[in-house]
PDB file with one MODEL, atoms N, CA, C and O in Angstrom:
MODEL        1
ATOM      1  N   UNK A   1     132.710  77.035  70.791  1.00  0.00           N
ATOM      2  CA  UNK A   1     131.387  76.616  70.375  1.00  0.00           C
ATOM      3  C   UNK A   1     131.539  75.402  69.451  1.00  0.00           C
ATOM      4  O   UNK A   1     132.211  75.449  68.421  1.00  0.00           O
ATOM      5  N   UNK A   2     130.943  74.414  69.831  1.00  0.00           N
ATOM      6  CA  UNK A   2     130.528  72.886  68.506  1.00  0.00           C
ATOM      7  C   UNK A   2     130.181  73.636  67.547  1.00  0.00           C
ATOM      8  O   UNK A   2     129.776  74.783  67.359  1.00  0.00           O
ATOM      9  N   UNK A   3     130.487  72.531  66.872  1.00  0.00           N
ATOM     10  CA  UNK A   3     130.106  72.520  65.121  1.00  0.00           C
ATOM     11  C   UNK A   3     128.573  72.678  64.806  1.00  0.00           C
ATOM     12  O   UNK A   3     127.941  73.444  64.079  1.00  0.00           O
ATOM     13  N   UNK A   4     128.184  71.507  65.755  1.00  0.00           N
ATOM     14  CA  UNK A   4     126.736  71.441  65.810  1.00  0.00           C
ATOM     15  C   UNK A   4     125.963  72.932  65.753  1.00  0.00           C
ATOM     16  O   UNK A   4     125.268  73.444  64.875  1.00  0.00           O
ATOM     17  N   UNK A   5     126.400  73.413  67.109  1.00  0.00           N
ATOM     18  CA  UNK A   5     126.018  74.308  67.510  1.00  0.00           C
ATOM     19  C   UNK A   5     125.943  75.894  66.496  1.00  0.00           C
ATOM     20  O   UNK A   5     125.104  76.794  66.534  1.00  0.00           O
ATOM     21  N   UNK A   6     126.839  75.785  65.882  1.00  0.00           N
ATOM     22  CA  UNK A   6     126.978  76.493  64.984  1.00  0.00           C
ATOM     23  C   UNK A   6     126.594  76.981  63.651  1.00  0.00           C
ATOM     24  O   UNK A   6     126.486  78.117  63.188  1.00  0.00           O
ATOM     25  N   UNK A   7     126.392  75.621  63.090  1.00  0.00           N
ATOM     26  CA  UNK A   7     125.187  74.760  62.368  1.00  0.00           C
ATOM     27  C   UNK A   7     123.798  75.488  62.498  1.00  0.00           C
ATOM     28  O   UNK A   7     123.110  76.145  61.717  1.00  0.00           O
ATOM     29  N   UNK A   8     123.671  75.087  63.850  1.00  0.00           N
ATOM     30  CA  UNK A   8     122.181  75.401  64.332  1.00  0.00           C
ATOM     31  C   UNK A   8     122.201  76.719  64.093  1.00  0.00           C
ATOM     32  O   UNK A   8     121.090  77.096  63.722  1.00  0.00           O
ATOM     33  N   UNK A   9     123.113  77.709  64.157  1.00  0.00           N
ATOM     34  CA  UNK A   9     122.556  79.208  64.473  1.00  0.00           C
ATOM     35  C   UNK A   9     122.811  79.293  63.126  1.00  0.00           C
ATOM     36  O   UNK A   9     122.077  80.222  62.789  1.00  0.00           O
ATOM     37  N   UNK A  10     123.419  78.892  62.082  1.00  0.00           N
ATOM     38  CA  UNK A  10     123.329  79.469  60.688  1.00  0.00           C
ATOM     39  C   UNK A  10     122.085  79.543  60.298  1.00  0.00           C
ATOM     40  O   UNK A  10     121.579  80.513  59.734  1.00  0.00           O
ATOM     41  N   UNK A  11     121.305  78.067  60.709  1.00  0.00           N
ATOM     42  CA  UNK A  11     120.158  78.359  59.643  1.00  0.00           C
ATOM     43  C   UNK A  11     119.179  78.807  60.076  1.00  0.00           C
ATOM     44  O   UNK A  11     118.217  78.959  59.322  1.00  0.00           O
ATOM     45  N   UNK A  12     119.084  79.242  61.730  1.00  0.00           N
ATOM     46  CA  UNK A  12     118.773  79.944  62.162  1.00  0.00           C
ATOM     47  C   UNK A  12     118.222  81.257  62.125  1.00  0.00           C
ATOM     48  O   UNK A  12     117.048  81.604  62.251  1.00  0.00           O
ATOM     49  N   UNK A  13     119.896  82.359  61.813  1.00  0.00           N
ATOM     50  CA  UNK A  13     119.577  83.250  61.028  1.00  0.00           C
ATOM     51  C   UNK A  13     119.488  83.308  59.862  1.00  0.00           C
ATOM     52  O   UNK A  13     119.414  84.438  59.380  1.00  0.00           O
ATOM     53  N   UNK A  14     119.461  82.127  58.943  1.00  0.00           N
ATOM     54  CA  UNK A  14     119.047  82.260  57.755  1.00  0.00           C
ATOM     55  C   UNK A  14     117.550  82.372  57.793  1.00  0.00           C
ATOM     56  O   UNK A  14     117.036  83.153  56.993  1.00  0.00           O
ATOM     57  N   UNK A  15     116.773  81.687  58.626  1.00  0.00           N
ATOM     58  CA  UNK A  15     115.339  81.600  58.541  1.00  0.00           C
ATOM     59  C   UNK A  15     114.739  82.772  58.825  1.00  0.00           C
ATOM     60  O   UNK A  15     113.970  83.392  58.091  1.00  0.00           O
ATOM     61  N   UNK A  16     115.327  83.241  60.560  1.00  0.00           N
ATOM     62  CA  UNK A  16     115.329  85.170  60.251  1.00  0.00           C
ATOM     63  C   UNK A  16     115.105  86.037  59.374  1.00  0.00           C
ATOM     64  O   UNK A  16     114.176  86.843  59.319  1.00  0.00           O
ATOM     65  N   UNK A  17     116.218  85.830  58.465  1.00  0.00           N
ATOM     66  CA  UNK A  17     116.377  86.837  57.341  1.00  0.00           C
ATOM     67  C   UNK A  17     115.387  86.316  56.450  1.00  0.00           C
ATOM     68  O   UNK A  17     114.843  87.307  55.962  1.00  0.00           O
ATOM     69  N   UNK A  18     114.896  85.334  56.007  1.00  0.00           N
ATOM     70  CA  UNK A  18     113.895  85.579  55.039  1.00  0.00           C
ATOM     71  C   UNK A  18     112.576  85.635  55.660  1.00  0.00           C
ATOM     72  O   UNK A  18     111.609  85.919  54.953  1.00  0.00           O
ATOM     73  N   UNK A  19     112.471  85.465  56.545  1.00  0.00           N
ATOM     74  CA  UNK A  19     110.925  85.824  57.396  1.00  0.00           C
ATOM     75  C   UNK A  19     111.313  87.532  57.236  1.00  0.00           C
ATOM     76  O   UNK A  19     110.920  88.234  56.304  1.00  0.00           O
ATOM     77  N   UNK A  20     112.081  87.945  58.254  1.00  0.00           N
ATOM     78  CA  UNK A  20     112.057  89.662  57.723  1.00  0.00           C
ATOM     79  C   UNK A  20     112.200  89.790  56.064  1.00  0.00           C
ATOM     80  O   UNK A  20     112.312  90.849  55.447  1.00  0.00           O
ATOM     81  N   UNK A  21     112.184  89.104  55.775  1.00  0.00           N
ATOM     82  CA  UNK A  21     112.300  89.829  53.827  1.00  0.00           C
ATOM     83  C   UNK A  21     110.797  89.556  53.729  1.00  0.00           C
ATOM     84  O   UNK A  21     110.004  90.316  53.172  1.00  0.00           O
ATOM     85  N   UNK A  22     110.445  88.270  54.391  1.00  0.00           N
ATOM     86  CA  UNK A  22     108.884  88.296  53.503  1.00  0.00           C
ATOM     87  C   UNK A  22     107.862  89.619  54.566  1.00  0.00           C
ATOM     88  O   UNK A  22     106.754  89.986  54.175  1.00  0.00           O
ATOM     89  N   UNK A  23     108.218  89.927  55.308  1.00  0.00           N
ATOM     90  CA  UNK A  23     107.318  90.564  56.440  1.00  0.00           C
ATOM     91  C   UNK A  23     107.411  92.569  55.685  1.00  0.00           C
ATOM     92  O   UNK A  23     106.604  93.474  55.477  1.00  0.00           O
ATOM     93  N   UNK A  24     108.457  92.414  55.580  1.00  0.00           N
ATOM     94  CA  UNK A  24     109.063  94.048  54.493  1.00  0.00           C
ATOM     95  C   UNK A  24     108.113  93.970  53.535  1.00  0.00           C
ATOM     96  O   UNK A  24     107.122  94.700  53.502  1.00  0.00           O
ATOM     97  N   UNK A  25     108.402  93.003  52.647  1.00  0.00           N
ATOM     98  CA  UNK A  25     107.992  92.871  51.228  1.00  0.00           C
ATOM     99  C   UNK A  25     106.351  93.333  51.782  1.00  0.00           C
ATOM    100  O   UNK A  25     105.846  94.216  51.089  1.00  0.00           O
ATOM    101  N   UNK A  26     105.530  92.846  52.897  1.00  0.00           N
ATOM    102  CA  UNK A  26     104.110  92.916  52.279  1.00  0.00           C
ATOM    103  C   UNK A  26     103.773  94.460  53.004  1.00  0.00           C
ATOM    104  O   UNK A  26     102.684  95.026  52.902  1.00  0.00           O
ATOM    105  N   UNK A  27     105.202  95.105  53.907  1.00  0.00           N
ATOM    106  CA  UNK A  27     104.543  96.165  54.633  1.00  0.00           C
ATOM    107  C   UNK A  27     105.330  97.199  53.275  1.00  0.00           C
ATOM    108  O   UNK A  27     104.846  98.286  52.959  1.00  0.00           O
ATOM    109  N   UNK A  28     106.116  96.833  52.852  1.00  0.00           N
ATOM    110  CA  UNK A  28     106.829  97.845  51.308  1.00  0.00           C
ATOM    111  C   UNK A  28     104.816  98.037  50.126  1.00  0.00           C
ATOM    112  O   UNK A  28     104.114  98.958  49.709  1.00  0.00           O
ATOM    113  N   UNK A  29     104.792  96.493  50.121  1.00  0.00           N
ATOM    114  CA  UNK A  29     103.523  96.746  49.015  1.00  0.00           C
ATOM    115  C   UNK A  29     102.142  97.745  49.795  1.00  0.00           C
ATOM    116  O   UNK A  29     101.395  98.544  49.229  1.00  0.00           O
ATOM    117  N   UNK A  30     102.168  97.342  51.255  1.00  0.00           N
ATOM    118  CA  UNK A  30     101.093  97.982  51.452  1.00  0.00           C
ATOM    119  C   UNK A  30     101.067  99.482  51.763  1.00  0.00           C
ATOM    120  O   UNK A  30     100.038 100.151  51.856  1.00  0.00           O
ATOM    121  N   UNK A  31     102.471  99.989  51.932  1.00  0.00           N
ATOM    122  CA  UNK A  31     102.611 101.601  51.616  1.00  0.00           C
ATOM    123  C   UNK A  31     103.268 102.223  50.089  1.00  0.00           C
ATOM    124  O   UNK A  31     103.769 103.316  49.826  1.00  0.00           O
ATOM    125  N   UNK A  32     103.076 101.298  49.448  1.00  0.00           N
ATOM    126  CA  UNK A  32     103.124 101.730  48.065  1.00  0.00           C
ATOM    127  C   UNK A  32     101.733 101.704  46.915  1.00  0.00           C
ATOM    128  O   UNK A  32     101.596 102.108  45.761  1.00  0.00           O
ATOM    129  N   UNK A  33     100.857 101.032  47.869  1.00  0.00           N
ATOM    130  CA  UNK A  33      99.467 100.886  47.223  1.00  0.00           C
ATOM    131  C   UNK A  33      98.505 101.956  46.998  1.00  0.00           C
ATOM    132  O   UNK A  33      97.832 102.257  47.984  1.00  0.00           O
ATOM    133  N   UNK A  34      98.256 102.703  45.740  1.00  0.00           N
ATOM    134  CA  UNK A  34      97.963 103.657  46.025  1.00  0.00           C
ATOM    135  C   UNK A  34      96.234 103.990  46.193  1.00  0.00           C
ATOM    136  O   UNK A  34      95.287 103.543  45.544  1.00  0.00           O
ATOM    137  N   UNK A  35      96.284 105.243  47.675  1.00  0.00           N
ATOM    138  CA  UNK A  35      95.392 105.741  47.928  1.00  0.00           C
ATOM    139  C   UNK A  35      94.413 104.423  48.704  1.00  0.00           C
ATOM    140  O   UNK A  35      93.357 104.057  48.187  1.00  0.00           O
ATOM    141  N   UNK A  36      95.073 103.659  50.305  1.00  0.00           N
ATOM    142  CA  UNK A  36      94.281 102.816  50.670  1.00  0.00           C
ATOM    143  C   UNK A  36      93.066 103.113  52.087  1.00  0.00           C
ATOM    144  O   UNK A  36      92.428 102.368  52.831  1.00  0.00           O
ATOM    145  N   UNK A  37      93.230 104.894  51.900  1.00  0.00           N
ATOM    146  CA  UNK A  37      92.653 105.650  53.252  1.00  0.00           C
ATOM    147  C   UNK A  37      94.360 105.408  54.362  1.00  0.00           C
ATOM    148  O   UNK A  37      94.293 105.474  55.589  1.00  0.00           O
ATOM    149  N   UNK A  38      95.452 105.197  53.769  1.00  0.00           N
ATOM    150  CA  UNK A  38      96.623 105.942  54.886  1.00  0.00           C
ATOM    151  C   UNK A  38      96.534 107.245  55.221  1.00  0.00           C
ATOM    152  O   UNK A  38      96.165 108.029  54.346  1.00  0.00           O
ATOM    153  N   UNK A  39      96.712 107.522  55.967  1.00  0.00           N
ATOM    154  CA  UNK A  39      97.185 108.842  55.797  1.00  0.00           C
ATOM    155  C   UNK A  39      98.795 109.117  55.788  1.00  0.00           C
ATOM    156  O   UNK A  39      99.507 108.200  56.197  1.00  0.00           O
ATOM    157  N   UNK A  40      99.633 110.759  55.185  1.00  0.00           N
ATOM    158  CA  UNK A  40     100.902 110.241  55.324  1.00  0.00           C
ATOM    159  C   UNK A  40     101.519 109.936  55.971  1.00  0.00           C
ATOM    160  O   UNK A  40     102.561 109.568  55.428  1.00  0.00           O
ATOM    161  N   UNK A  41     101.531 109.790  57.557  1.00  0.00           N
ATOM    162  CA  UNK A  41     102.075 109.107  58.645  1.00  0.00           C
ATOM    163  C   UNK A  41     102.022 108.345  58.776  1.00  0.00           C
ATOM    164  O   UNK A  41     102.951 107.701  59.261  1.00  0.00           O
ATOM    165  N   UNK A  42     100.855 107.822  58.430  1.00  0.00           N
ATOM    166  CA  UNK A  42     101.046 106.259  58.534  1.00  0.00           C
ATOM    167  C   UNK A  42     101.606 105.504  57.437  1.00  0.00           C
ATOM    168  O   UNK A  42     101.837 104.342  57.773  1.00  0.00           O
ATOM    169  N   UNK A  43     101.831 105.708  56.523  1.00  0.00           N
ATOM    170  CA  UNK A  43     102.716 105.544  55.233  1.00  0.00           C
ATOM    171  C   UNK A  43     104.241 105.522  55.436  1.00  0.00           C
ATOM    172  O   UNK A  43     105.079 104.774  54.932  1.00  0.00           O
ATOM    173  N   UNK A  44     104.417 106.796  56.529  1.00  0.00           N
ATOM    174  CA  UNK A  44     106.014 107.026  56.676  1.00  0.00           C
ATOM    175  C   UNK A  44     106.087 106.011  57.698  1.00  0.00           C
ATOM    176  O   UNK A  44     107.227 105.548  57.648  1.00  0.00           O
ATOM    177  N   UNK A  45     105.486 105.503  58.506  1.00  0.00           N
ATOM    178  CA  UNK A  45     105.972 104.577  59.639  1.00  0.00           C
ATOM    179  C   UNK A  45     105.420 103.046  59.137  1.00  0.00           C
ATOM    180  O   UNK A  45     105.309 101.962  59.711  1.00  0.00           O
ATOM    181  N   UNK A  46     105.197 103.425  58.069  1.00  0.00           N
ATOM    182  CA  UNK A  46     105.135 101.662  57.394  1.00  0.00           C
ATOM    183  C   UNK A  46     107.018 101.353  56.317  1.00  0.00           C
ATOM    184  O   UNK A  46     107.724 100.348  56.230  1.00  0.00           O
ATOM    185  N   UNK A  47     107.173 102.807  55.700  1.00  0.00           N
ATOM    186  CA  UNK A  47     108.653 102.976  55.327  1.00  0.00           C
ATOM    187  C   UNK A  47     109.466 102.779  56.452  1.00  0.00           C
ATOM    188  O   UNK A  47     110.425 102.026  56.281  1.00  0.00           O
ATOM    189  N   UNK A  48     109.295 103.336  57.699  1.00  0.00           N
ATOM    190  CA  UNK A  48     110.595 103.470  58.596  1.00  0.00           C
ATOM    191  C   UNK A  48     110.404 101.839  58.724  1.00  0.00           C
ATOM    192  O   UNK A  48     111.335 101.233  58.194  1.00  0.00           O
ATOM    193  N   UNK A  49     109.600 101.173  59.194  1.00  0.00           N
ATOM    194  CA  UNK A  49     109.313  99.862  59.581  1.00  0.00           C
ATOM    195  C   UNK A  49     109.922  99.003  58.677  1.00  0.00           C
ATOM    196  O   UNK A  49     110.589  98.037  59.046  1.00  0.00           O
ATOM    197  N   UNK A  50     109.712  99.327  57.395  1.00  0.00           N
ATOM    198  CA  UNK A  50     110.210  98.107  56.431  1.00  0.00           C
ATOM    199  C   UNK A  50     111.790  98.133  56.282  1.00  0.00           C
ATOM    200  O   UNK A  50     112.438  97.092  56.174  1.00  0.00           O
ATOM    201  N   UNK A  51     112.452  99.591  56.284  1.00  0.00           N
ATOM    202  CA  UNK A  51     114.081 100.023  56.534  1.00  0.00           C
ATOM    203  C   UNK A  51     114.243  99.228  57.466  1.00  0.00           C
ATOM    204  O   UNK A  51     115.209  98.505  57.222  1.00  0.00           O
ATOM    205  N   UNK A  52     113.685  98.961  58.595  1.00  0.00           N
ATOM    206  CA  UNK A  52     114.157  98.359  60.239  1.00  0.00           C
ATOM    207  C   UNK A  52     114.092  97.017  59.767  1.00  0.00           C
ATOM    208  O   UNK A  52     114.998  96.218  60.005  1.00  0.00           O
ATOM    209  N   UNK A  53     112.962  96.685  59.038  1.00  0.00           N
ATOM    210  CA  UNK A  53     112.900  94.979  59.248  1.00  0.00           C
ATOM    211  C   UNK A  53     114.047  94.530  57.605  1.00  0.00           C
ATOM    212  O   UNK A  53     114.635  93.450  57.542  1.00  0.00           O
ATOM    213  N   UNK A  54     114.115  95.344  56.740  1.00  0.00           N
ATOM    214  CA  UNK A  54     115.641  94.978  55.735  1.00  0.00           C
ATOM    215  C   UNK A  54     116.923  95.569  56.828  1.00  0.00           C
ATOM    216  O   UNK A  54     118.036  95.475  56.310  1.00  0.00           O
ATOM    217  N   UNK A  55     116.921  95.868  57.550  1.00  0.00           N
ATOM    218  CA  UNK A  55     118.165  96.214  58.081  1.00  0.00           C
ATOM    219  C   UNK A  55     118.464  95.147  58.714  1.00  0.00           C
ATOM    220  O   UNK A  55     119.653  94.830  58.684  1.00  0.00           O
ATOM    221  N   UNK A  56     117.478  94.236  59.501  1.00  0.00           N
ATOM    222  CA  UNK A  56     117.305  93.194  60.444  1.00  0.00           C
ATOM    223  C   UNK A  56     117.625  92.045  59.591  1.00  0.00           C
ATOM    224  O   UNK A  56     118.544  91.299  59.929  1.00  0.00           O
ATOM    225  N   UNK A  57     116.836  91.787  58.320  1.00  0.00           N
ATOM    226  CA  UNK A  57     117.286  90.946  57.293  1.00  0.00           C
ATOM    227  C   UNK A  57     118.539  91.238  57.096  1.00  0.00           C
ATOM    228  O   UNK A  57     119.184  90.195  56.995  1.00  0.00           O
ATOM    229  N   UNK A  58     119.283  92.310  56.978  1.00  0.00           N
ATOM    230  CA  UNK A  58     120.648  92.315  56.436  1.00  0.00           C
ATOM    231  C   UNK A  58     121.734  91.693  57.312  1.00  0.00           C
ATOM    232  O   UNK A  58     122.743  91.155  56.854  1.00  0.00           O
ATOM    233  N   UNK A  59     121.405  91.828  58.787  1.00  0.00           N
ATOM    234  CA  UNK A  59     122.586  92.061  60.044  1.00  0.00           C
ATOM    235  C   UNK A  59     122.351  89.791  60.120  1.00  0.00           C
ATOM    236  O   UNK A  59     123.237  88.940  60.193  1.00  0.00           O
ATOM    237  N   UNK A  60     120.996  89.638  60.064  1.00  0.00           N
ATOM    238  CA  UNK A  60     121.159  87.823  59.994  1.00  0.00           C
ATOM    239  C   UNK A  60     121.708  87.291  59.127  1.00  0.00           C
ATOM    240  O   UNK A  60     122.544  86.390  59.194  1.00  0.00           O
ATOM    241  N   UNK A  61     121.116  88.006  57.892  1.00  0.00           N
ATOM    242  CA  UNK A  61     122.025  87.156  56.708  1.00  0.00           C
ATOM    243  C   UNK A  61     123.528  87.671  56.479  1.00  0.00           C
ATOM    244  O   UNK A  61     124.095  87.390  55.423  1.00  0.00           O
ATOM    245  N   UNK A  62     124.306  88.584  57.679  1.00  0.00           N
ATOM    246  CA  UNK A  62     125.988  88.639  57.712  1.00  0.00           C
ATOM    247  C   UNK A  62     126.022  87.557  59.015  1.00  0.00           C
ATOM    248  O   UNK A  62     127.170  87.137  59.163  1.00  0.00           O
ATOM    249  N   UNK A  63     125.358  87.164  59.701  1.00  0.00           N
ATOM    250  CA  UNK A  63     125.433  86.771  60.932  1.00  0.00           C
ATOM    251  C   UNK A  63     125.344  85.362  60.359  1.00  0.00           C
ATOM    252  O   UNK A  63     126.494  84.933  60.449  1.00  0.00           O
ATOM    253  N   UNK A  64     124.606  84.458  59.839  1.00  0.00           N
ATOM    254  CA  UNK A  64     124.969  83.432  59.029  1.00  0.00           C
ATOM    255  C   UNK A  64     126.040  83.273  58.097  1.00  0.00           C
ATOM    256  O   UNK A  64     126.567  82.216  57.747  1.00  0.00           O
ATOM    257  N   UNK A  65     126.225  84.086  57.842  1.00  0.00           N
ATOM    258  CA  UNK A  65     127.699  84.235  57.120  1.00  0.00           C
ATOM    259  C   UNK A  65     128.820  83.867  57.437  1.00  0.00           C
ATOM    260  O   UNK A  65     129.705  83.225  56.872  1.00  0.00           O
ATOM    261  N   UNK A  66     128.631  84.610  58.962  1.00  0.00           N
ATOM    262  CA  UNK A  66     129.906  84.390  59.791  1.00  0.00           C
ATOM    263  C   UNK A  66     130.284  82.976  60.255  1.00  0.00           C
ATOM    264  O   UNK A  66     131.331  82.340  60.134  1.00  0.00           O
ATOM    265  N   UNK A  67     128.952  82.645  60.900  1.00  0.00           N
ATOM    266  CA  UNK A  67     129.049  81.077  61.059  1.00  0.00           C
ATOM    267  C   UNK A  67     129.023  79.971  60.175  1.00  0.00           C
ATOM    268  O   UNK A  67     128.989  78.789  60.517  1.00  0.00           O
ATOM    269  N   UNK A  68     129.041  80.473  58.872  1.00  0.00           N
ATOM    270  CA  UNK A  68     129.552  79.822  58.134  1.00  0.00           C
ATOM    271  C   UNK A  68     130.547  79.455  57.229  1.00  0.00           C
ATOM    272  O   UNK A  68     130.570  78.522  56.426  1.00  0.00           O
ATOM    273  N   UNK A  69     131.564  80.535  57.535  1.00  0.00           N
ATOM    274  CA  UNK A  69     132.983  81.191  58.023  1.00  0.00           C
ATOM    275  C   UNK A  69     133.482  79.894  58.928  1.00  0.00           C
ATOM    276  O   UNK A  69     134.268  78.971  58.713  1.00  0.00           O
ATOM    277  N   UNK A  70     132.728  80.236  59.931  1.00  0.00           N
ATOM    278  CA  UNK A  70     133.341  79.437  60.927  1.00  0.00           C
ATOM    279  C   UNK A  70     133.446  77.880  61.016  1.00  0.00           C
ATOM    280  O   UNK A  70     134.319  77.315  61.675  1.00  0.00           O
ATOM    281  N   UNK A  71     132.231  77.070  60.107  1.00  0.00           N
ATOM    282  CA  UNK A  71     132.116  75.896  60.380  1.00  0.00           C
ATOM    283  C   UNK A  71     132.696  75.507  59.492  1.00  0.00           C
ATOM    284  O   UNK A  71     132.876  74.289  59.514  1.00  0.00           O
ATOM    285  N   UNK A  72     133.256  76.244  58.333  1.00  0.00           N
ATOM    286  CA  UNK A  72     134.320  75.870  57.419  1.00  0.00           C
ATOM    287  C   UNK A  72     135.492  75.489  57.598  1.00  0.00           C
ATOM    288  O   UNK A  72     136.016  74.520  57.049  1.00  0.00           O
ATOM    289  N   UNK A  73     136.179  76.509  58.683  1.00  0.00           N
ATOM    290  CA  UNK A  73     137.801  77.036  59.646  1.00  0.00           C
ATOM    291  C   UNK A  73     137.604  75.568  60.392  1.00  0.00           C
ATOM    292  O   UNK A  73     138.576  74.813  60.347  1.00  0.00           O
ATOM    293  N   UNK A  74     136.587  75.183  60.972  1.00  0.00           N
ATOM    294  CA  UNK A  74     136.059  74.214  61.934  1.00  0.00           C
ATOM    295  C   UNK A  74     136.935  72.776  61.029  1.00  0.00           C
ATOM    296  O   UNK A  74     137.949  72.160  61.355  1.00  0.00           O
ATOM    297  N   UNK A  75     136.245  72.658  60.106  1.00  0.00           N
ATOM    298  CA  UNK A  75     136.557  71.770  59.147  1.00  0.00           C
ATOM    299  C   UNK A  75     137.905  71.471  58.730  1.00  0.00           C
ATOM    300  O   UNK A  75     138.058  70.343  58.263  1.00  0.00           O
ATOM    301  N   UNK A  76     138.697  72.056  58.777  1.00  0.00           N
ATOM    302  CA  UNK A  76     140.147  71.945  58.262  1.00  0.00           C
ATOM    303  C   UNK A  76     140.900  71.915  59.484  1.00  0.00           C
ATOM    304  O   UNK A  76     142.128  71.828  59.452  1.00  0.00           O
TER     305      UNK A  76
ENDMDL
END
C-alpha cells in the first residue's frame, strides 16, 4: 500500500472515531436525562447503542494508529 494511501485511511478513521464519540456522547446524555417518558427498554437500548458506537470509536482510533505505525516504518 502507498504512503498516500495510507495517509488517507488514517484520517479517515480518525474522523470515524470522533463522529462515533460525538454520536455516543448525545445518545449517553439522552439516556441519562432524567425521566424523558423512556421507558426502561428503551433506556437499555440507548446504553447497549452507545457501548457499540464507543467500541466502534475505539477499534478506528487503534486502526489509525496502526497506519500511523506504518507511515512512519514507510519513512525510514
Amino acid at each position: 500500500m502507498d504512503k498516500k494511501r495510507m495517509k488517507s485511511l488514517k484520517e479517515d478513521y480518525k474522523h470515524f472515531a470522533f463522529t462515533l464519540l460525538a454520536v455516543s456522547t448525545f445518545l449517553y446524555i439522552g439516556a441519562v436525562l432524567p425521566d424523558q417518558g423512556l421507558s426502561l427498554a428503551q433506556k437499555s437500548i440507548m446504553m447497549i447503542t452507545d457501548c457499540l458506537f464507543l467500541t466502534g470509536a475505539f477499534f478506528c482510533v487503534n486502526r489509525s494508529l496502526i497506519y500511523k505505525k506504518r507511515i512512519e516504518q514507510a519513512d525510514e
